[in-house]
PAKEDO-794201 format. One record per residue (C-alpha): x, z, y negated. Coordinates in nm, 3 decimals. Layout:
<rs>
R|X|Z|Y
...
</rs>
This chain:
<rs>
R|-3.003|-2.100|0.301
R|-2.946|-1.941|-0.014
R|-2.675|-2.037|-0.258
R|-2.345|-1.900|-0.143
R|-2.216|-1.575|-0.361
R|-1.875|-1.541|-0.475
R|-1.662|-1.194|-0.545
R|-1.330|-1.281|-0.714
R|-1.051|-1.038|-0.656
R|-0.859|-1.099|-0.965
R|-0.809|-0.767|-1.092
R|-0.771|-0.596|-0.820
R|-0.642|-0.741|-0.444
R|-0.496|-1.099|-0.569
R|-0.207|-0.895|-0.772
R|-0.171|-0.595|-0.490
R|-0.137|-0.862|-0.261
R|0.151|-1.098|-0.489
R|0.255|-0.882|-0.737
R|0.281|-0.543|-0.585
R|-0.039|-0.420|-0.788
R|0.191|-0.451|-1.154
R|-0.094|-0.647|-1.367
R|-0.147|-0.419|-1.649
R|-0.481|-0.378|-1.829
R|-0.312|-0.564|-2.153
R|-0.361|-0.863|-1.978
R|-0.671|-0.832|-1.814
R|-0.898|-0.750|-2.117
R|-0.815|-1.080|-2.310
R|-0.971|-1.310|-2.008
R|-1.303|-1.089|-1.956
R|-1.491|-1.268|-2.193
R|-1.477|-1.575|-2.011
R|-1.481|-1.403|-1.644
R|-1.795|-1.213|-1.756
R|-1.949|-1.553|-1.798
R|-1.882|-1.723|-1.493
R|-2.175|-1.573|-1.340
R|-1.952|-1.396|-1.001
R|-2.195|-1.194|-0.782
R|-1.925|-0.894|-0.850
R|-1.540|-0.876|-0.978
R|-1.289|-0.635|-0.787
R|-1.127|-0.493|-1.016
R|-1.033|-0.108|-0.926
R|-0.969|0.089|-0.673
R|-0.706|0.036|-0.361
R|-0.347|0.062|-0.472
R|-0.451|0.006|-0.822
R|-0.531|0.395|-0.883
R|-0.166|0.475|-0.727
R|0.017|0.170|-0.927
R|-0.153|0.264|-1.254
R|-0.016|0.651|-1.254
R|0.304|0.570|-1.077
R|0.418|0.269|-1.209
R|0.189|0.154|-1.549
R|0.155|0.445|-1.688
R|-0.211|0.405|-1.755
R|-0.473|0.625|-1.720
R|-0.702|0.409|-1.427
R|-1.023|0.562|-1.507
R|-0.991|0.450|-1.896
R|-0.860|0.096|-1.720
R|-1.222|0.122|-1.539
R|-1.440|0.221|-1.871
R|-1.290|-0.077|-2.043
R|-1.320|-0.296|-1.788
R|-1.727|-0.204|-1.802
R|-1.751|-0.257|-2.172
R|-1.575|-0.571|-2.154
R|-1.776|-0.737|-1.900
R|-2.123|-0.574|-1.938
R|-2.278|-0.855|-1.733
R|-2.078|-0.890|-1.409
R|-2.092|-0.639|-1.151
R|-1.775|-0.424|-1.094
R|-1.627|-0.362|-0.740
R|-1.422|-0.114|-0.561
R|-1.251|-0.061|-0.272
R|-1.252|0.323|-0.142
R|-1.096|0.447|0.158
R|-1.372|0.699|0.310
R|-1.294|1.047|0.299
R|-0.901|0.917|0.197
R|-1.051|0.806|-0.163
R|-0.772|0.610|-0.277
R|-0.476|0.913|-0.187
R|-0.354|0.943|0.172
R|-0.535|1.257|0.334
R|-0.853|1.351|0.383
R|-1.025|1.545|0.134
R|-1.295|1.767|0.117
R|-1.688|1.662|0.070
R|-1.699|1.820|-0.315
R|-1.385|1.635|-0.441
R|-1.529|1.279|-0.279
R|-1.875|1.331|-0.411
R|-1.709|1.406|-0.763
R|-1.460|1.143|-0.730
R|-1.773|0.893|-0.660
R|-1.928|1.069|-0.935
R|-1.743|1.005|-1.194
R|-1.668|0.657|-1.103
R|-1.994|0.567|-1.125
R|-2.076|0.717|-1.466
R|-1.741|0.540|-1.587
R|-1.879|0.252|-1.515
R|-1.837|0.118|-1.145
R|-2.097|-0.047|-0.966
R|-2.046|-0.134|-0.624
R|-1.836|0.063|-0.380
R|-1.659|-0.115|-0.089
R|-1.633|0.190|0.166
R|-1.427|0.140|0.474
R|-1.233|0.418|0.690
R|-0.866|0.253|0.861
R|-0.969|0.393|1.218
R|-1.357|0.250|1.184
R|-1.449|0.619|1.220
R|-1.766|0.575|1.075
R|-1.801|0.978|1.054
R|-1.520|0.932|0.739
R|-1.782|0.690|0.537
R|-2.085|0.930|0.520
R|-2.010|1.155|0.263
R|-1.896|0.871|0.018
R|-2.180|0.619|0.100
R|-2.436|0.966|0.029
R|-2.271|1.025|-0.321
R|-2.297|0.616|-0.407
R|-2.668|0.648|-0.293
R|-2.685|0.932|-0.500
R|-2.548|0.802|-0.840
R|-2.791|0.480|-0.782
R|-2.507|0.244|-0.667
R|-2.450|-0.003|-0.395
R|-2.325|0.127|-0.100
R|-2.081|-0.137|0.077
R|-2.051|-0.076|0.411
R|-1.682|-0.202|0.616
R|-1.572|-0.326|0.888
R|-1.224|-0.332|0.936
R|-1.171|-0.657|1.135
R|-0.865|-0.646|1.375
R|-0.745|-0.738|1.787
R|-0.671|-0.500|2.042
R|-0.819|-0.475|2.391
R|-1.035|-0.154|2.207
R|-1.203|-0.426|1.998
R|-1.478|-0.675|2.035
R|-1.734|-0.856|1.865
R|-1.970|-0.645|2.062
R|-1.857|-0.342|1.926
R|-1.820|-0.450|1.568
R|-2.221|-0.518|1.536
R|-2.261|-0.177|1.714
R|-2.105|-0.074|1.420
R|-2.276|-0.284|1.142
R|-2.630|-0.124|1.283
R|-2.475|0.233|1.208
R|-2.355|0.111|0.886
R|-2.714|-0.008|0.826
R|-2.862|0.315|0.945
R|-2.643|0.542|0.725
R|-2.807|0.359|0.427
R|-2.555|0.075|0.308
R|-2.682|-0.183|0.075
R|-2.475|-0.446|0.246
R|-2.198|-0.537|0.500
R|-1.827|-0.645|0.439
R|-1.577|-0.817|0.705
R|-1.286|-0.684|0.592
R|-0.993|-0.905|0.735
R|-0.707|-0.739|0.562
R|-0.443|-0.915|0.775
R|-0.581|-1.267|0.802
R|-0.613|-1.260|1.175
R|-0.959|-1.390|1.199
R|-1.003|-1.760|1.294
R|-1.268|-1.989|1.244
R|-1.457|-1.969|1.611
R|-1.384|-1.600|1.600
R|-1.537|-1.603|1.241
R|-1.832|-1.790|1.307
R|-1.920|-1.555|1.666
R|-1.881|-1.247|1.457
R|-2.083|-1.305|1.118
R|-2.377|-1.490|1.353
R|-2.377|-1.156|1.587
R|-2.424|-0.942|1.301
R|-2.644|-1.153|1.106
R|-2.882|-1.188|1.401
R|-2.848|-0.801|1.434
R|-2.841|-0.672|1.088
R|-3.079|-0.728|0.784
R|-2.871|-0.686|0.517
R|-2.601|-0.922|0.313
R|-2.295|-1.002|0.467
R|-1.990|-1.047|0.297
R|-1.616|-1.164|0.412
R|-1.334|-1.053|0.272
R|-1.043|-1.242|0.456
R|-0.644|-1.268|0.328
R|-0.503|-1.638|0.378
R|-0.162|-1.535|0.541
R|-0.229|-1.716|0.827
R|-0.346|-2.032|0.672
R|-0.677|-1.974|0.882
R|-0.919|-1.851|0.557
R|-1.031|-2.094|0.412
R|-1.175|-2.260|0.777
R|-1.253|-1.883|0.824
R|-1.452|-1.883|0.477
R|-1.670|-2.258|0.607
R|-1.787|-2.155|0.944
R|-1.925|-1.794|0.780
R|-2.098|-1.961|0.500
R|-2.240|-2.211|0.789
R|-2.343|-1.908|1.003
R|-2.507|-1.749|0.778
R|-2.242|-1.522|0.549
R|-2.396|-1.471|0.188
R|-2.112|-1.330|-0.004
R|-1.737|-1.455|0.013
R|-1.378|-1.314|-0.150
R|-1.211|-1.550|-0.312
R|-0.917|-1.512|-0.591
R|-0.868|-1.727|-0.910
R|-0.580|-1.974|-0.797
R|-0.324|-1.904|-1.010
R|-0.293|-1.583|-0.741
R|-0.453|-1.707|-0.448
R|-0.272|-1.788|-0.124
R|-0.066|-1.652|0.136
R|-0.123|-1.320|0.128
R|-0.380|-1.287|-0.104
R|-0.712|-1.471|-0.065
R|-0.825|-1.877|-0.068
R|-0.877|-1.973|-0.421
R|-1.210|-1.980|-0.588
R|-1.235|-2.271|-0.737
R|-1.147|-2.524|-0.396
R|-1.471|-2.306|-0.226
R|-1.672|-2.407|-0.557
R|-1.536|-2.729|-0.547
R|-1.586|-2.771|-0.167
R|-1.960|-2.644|-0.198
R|-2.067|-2.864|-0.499
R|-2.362|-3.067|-0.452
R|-2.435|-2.918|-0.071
R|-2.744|-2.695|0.004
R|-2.493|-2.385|-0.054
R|-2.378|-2.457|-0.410
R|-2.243|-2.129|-0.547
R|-2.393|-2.295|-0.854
R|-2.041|-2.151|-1.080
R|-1.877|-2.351|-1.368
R|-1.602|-2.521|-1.176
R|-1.419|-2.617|-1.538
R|-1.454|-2.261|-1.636
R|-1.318|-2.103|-1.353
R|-0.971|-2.351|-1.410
R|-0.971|-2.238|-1.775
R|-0.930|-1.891|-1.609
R|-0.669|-1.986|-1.398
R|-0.464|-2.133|-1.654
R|-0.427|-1.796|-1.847
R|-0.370|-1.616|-1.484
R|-0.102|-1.903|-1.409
R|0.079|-1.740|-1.757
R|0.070|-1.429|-1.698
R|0.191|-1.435|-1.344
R|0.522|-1.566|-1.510
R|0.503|-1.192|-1.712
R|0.539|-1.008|-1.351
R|0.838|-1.224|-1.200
R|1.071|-0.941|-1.095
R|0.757|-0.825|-0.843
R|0.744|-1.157|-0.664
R|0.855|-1.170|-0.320
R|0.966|-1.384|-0.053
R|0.727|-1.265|0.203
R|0.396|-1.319|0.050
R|0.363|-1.687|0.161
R|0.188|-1.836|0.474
R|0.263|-1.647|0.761
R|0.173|-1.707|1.126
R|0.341|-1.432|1.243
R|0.066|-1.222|1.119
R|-0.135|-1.356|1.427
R|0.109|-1.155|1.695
R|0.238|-0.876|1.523
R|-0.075|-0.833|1.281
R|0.077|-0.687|0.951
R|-0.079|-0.712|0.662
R|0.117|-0.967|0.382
R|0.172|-0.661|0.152
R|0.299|-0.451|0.451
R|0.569|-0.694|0.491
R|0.645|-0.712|0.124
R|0.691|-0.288|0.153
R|0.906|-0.327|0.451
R|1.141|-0.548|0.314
R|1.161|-0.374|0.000
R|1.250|-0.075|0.195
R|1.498|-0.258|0.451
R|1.697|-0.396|0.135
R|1.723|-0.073|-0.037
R|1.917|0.035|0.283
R|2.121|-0.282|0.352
R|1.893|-0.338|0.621
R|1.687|-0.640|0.538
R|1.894|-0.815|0.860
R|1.638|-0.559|1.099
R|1.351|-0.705|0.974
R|1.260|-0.901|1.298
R|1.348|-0.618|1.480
R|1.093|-0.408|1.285
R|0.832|-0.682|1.300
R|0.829|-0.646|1.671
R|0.852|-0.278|1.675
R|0.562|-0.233|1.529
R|0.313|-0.359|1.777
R|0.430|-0.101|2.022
R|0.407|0.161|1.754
R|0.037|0.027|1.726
R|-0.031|0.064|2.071
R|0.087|0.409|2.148
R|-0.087|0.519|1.860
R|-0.412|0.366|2.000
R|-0.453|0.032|1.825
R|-0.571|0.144|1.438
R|-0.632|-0.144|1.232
R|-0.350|-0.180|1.044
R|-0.486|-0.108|0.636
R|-0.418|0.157|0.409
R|-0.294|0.433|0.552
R|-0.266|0.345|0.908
R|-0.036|0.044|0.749
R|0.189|0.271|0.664
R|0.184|0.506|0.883
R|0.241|0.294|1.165
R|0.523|0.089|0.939
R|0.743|0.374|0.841
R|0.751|0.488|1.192
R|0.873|0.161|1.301
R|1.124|0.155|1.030
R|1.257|0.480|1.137
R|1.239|0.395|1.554
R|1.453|0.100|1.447
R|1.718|0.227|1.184
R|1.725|0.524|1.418
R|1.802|0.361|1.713
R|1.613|0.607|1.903
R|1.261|0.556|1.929
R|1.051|0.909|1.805
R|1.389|1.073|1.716
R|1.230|1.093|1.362
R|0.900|1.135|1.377
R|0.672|1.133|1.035
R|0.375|1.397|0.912
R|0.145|1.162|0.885
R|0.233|1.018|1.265
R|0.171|1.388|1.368
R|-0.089|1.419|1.120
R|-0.229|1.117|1.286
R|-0.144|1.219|1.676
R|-0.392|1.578|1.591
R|-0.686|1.329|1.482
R|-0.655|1.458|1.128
R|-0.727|1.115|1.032
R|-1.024|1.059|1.259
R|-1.087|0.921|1.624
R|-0.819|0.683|1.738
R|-0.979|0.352|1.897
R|-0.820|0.385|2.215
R|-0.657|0.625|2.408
R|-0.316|0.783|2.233
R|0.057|0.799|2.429
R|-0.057|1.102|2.589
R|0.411|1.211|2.588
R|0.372|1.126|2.217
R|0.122|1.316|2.155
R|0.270|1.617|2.310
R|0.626|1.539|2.133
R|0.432|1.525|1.820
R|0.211|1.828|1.827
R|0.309|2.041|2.108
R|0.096|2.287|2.189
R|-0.134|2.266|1.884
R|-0.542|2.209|1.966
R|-0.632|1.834|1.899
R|-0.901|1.777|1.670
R|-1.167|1.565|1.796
R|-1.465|1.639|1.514
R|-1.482|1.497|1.152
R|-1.138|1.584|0.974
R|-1.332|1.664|0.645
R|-1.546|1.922|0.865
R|-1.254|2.155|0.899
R|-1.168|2.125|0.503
R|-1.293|2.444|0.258
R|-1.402|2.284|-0.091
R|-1.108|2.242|-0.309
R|-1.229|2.089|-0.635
R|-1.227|2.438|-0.743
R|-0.836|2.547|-0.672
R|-0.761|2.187|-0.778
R|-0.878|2.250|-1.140
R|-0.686|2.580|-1.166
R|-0.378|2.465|-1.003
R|-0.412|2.185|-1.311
R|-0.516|2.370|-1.591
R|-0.477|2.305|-1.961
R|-0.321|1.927|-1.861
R|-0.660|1.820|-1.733
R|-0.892|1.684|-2.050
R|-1.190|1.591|-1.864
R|-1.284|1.604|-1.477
R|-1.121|1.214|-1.418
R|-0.788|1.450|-1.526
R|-0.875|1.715|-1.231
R|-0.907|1.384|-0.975
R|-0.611|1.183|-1.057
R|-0.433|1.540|-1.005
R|-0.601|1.522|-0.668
R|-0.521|1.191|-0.545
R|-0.153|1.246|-0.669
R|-0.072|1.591|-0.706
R|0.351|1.520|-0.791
R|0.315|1.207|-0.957
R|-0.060|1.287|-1.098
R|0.085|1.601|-1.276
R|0.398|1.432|-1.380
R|0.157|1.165|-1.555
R|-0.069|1.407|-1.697
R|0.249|1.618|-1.841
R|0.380|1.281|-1.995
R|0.086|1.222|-2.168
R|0.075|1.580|-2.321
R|0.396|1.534|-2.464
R|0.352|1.154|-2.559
R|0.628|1.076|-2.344
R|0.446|0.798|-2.106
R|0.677|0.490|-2.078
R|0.586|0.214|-1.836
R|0.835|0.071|-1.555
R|1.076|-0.201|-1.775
R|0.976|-0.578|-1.718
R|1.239|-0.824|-1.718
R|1.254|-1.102|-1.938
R|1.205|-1.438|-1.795
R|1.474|-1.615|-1.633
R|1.530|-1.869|-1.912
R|1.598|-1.579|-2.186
R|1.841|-1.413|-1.982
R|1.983|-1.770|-1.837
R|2.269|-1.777|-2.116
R|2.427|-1.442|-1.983
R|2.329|-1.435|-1.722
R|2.406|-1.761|-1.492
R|2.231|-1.771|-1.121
R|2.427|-2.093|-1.037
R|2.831|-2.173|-1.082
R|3.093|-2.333|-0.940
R|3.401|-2.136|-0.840
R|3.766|-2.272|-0.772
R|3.978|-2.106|-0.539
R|4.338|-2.243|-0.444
R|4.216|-2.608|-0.572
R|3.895|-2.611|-0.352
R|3.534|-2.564|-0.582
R|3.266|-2.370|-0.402
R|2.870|-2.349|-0.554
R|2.766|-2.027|-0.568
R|2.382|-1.900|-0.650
R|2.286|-1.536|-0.642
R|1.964|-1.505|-0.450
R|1.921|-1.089|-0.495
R|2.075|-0.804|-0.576
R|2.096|-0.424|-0.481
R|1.941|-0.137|-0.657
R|2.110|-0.038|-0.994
R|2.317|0.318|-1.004
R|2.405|0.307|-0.594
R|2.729|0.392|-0.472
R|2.749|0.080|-0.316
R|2.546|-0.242|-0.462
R|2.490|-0.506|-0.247
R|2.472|-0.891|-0.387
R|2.314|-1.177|-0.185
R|2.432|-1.535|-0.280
R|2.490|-1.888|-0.108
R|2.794|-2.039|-0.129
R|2.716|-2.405|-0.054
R|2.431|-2.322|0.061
R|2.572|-2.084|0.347
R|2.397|-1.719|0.302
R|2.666|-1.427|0.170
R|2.661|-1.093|0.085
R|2.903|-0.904|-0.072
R|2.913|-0.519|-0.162
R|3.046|-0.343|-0.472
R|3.199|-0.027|-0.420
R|3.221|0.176|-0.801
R|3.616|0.249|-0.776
R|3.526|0.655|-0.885
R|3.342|0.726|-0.602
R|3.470|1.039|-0.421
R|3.425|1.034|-0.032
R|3.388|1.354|0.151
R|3.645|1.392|0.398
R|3.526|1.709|0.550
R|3.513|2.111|0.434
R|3.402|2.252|0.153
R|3.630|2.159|-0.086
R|3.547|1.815|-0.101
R|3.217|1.910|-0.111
R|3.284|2.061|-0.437
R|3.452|1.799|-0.568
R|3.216|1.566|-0.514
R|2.932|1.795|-0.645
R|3.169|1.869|-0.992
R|3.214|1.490|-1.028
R|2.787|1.467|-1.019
R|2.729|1.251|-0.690
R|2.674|1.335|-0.341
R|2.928|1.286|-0.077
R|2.938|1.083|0.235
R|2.897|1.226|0.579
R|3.163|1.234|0.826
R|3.107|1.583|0.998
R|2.810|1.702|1.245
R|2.634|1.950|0.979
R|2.627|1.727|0.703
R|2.251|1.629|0.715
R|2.116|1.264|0.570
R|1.806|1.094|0.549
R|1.673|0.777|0.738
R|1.530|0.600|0.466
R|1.564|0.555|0.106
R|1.281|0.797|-0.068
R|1.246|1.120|-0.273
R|1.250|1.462|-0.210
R|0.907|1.627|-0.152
R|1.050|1.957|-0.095
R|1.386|2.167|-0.014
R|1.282|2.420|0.266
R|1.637|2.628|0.273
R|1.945|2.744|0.049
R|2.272|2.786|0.052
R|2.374|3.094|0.265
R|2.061|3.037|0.499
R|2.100|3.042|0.870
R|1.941|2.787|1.040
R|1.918|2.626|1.403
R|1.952|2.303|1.537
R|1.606|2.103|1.512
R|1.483|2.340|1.208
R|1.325|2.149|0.930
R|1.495|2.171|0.603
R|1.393|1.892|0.390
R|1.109|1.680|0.366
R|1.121|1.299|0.229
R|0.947|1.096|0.083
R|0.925|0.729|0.170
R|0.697|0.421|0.162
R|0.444|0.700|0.066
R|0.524|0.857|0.430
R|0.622|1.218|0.451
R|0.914|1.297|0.719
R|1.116|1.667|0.793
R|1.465|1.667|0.813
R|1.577|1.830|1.035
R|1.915|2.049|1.103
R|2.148|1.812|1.352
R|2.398|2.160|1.424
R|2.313|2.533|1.394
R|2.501|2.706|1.102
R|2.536|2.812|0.782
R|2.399|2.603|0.489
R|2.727|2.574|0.251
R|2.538|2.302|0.011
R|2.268|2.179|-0.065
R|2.274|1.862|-0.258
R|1.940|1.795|-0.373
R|1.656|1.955|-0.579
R|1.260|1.824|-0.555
R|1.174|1.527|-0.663
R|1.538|1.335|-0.639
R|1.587|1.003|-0.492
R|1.775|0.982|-0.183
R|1.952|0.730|0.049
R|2.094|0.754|0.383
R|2.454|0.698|0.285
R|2.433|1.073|0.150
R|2.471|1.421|0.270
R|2.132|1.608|0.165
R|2.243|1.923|0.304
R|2.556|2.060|0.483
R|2.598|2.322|0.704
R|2.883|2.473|0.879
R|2.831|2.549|1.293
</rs>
């Protein structure tokens, strides 16, 4: 047996998976020196929600994150993860703009491309695994490892042959959700190692405690490669750390053969910077056995509770937990990763704050329920599917078949703000918030996202911990969280001794709409939306941001009629009108945030 291989995940999955994807290239360039001579068989360090995080959120350009990256480690492989024919957007898109977007990744310096498609339709993976081949790269086959009655370790090698056949340099086990276990692990890697010549690698998240036993009986069955992530950012939800599967290797006949004191000089500089990022930490990126029944991803779960506490909801998050199995099922058990994650999460968000199951039902579900995202495993709700698409034809060949190039229209719709062809392709993967970036950077306007100072600085003003008397009796109080800044109503969380509060703040100007269209102008002079409190006054789910305003004032509209659509945990969903009527106002323009204490839109029966 060879020496065992190591991957580290750094730069890429360890922060998406604790940090919400926030490291910023300032602090990954000082450490490469020393990474680039640890000797790792690759370091993922792009692609996934890095792309997205980078544009929306860092305001850096990724692909100059990428061609820095190369020139400052020139001797360690550099890794990707791409999502098929998704890329690293949420749609399909056509064969020109992947083989570009490979393209130029590859001349910018990337080196091996993890390809996997969320539904295992292995008809998504061609065109990208083609273009690698192409541009002389190394074509990473994927296996997106999940449970369902539609899955077995049967039909997982089938796969791995076809992955072989299409021309893949290797294999990955993707386990995005950590719901492998050990005897599961070692059935699966010895199946496709006795069926497959080609390296095997395991990528497998620790949030059920199971990955590091996961990571033993691969390498003893015959797994060359393993993901691993510098401790400082390893556990729970991200991956086992690399230096105990060094350690625990040393000296055996699978010595990864790595500079043990190295890799902890590494992980003391990670173990700083982490500290930079401390407003992104959650509480739901530990150990969690949970993840072994309802199978959600660790950074699903940090999404969804990020998305229940926007809308004073975090109390449903059980409720949502277990709603999302049965969303999973009638949608034909997808493996739940990027974007079936989401897609299947926001629609269990909105079955639960609804309190109607399908009232609300998103694009991308309907999107999902035509097969424009590929072959479902198993067999969809068939009254679902009709609910969600009517009478329109199901599609049951490749999505990315029925696509017309677009690389072409994308570069005019672009224009002047596009330097270079990485310009054309960020505008691709992003068009609102790709533009918006690009348009920024034009007018030297590009600011990143505000991070806090650390607790200690602010500590003086600041105080997390009191005592407060009341009518001679002294009660400890510690804030634990607090409420979006600039909402109507801001939510605190405390303990008073040690008893979980909360306690809203109302802002003592805020107008309420009682009804009619005066106080709808009132509340529109004094620059906030009102309240609802009749049957036309249409609001939204979910927190989220306009994607587009579909009517005006004076239109006439019937009940069911789209008028908006939202934005939310990168989810699509139409508004719809509740009453037919008259629109009197509309509140909102594209592009604003929204939340669903808020009339949108009203209209008059």
């Amino acid at each position: 047996m060879p020496k065992i291989n190591i991957t580290d995940v750094i730069l890429r999955d360890a922060h998406q998976s604790l940090i919400a994807t926030r490291m910023r290239t300032e602090d990954m360039l000082p450490i490469c020196p020393k990474l680039d001579a640890i000797g790792f068989w690759s370091l993922e360090c792009w692609g996934g929600a890095t792309f997205d995080a980078c544009v929306r959120f860092l305001k850096e350009d990724p692909w100059e994150r990428l061609s820095r990256l190369r020139e400052a480690l020139p001797n360690t492989r550099l890794q990707m993860l791409l999502r098929g024919q998704n890329l690293l957007g949420y749609r399909h898109y056509s064969d020109d703009v992947v083989r570009a977007f490979v393209t130029r990744a590859a001349a910018n310096g990337m080196d091996v491309f993890r390809i996997f498609d969320a539904l295992n339709d292995l008809r998504n993976l061609k065109t990208a695994i083609e273009a690698t081949k192409a541009a002389g790269k190394h074509a990473q086959g994927t296996i997106c490892y999940t449970v369902s009655p539609a899955h077995d370790t049967a039909g997982f090698v089938r796969m791995g042959r076809e992955l072989a056949e299409m021309g893949c340099d290797s294999i990955a086990i993707k386990d995005m959700a950590g719901l492998l276990t050990p005897f599961a692990t070692a059935e699966l890697v010895k199946a496709l190692k006795d069926s497959v010549e080609l390296p095997l690698h395991l990528h497998s998240h620790a949030t059920s405690g199971l990955a590091d036993m996961c990571h033993l009986k691969a390498i003893e069955n015959g797994c060359d490669t393993i993901d691993t992530a510098i401790s400082a950012f390893a556990g729970g939800t991200s991956h086992p750390p690399t230096e105990s599967l060094v350690a625990a290797l040393r000296g055996t006949e699978y010595d990864t053969g790595l500079d043990l004191e190295a890799i902890q000089e590494v992980g003391i500089y990670f173990h700083q910077v982490r500290k930079k990022y401390h407003q992104f930490e959650s509480d739901f990126t530990g150990v969690d056995t949970r993840v072994q029944v309802n199978q959600v991803p660790g950074g699903m779960i940090s999404n969804l509770a990020n998305q229940l506490r926007e809308q004073n909801a975090l109390d449903r998050m059980e409720a949502v937990l277990a709603e999302i199995p049965k969303v999973r099922k009638d949608l034909g058990y997808p493996p739940l990763v990027t974007p079936t994650s989401q897609i299947v999460g926001t629609q269990a968000v909105l079955n639960v704050l609804t309190e109607k199951r399908y009232e609300s039902i998103t694009n991308e579900v309907k999107g999902y329920l035509q097969g424009r995202y590929g072959q479902a495993p198993a067999p969809v709700d068939a009254a679902l599917q009709r609910q969600a698409i009517g009478n329109a034809e199901a599609i049951d060949c490749r999505p990315a078949d029925l696509l017309e190039p677009e690389l072409a229209r994308l570069q005019g719709e672009i224009g002047a703000l596009a330097e270079g062809d990485e310009d054309v392709l960020t505008y691709a993967m992003f068009p609102e918030i790709g533009r918006a970036f690009l348009e920024q950077r034009a007018a030297g306007t590009l600011q990143p996202e505000p991070l806090e100072p650390p607790p200690s600085e602010t500590a003086a003003n600041a105080p997390t911990e009191f005592n407060v008397a009341v009518h001679g009796e002294t009660y400890h109080i510690k804030v634990t969280g607090a409420g979006h800044k600039g909402q109507a109503d801001r939510h605190f969380y405390f303990t008073i001794d040690g008893v979980p509060e909360e306690v809203v703040v109302e802002t003592l100007d805020e107008l309420v709409l009682t009804g009619g269209a005066e106080g709808a102008v009132a509340q529109k002079i004094a620059g906030k939306r009102p309240r609802p409190s009749a049957p036309g006054h249409v609001t939204t789910s979910m927190p989220g941001n306009i994607v587009d305003v579909l009517v005006a004032e004076g239109d006439r509209v019937e009940a069911g009629q789209p008028l908006l659509i939202t934005e939310a945990m990168k989810m699509e969903t139409e508004i719809q009108a509740p009453i037919a009527g008259t629109v009197t106002e509309v509140f909102v323009a594209k592009g604003d945030s929204v939340s669903p204490d808020e009339v949108l839109i009203a209209i008059e029966a």
